[in-house]
C-alpha positions in Angstrom: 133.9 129.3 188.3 130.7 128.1 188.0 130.0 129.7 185.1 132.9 128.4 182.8 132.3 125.2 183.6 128.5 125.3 182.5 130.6 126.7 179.3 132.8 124.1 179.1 129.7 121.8 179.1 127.4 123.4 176.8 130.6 123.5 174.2 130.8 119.3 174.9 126.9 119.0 174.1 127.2 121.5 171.2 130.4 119.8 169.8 128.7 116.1 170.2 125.3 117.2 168.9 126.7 118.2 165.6 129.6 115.2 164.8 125.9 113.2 165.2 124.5 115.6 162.9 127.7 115.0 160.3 127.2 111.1 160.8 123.8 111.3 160.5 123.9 113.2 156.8 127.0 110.6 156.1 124.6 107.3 156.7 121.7 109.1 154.5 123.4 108.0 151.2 122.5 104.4 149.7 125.2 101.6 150.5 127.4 100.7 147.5 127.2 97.1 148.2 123.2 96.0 148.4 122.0 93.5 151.1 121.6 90.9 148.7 125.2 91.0 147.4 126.5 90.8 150.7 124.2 87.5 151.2 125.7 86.6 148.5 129.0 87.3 149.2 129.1 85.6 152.7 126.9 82.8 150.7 130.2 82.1 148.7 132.5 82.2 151.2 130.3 79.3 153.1 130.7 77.6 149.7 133.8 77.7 149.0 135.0 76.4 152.6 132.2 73.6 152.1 130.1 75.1 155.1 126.6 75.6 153.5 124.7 72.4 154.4 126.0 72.9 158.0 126.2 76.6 158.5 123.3 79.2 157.5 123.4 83.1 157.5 121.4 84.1 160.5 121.7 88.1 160.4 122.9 91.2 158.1 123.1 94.4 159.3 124.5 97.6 157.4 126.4 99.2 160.4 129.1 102.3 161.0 132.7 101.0 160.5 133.7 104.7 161.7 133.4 106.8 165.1 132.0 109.4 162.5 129.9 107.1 160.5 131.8 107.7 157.6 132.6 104.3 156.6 130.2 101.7 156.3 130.2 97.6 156.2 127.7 94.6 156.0 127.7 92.5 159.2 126.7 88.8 158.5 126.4 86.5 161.1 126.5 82.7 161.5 124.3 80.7 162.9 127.0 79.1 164.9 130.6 79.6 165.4 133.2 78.0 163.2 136.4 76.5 165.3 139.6 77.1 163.9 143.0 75.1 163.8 144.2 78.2 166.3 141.3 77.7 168.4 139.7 80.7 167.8 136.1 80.8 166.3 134.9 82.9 163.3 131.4 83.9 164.0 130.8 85.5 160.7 132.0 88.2 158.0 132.1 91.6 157.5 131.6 93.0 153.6 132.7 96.9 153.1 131.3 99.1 150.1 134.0 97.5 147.3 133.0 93.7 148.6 136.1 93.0 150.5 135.5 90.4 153.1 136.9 90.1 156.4 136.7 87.2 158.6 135.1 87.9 162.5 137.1 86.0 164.3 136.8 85.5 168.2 139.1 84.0 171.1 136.4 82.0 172.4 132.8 80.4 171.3 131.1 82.3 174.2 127.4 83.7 173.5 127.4 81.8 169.8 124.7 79.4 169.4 125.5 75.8 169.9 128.8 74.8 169.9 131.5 74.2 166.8 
C-alpha cells in the first residue's frame, strides 16, 4: 500500500517538474510587445481619458497570462486607483503580445495608494 502511494507521488512530482520545464522553455522566447510599447500603450490610454497630469505609471511587469506560461501579457500599474461611475476602481492595464488592452478593474480601492 505503501508502496503505490510513494508511486502515486513520485508520478505528481515527476508530472509537475516537467509542465515547469515546458513553461519554462515557453517564457524563454522574446515578448512580441517590448516594454516600451506597452509604456506607451498604457501612456495613451492615460491620454486619452485626460489622466496623465494626475495619474503616472508606477510598475510594468511581463508576467504568465497561462497556468502553462504559454500566454504572455504586460502588467502596468497605477499609481493610484481610478473610481468609476459603477464604483469599482481600475488600478491599471494589462497589454497582451498584439497590444490589446484590457482594463484591471477592482470592486474596491483596498491596498491602492491614496485614495481616487
Amino acid at each position: 500500500m505503501n508502496h503505490s502511494r510513494y508511486l502515486r507521488g513520485a508520478l505528481f512530482v515527476a508530472i509537475l517538474v516537467g509542465l515547469d520545464g515546458f513553461a519554462s522553455s515557453s517564457r524563454a522566447g522574446n515578448a512580441a510587445v517590448s516594454a516600451r510599447q506597452a509604456v506607451d500603450i498604457a501612456q495613451e490610454q492615460l491620454d486619452l481619458r485626460g489622466l496623465q497630469s494626475s495619474i503616472q505609471i508606477e510598475s510594468v511587469v511581463l508576467q504568465s497570462a497561462t497556468v502553462l506560461g504559454s500566454k504572455r501579457v504586460w502588467t502596468v500599474l497605477w499609481s493610484r486607483p481610478v473610481s468609476s461611475d459603477s464604483g469599482k476602481f481600475e488600478v491599471g492595464v494589462e497589454v497582451d503580445m498584439n497590444g490589446k488592452v484590457v482594463r484591471l478593474v477592482k470592486k474596491t480601492a483596498g491596498g491602492a495608494k491614496g485614495s481616487p
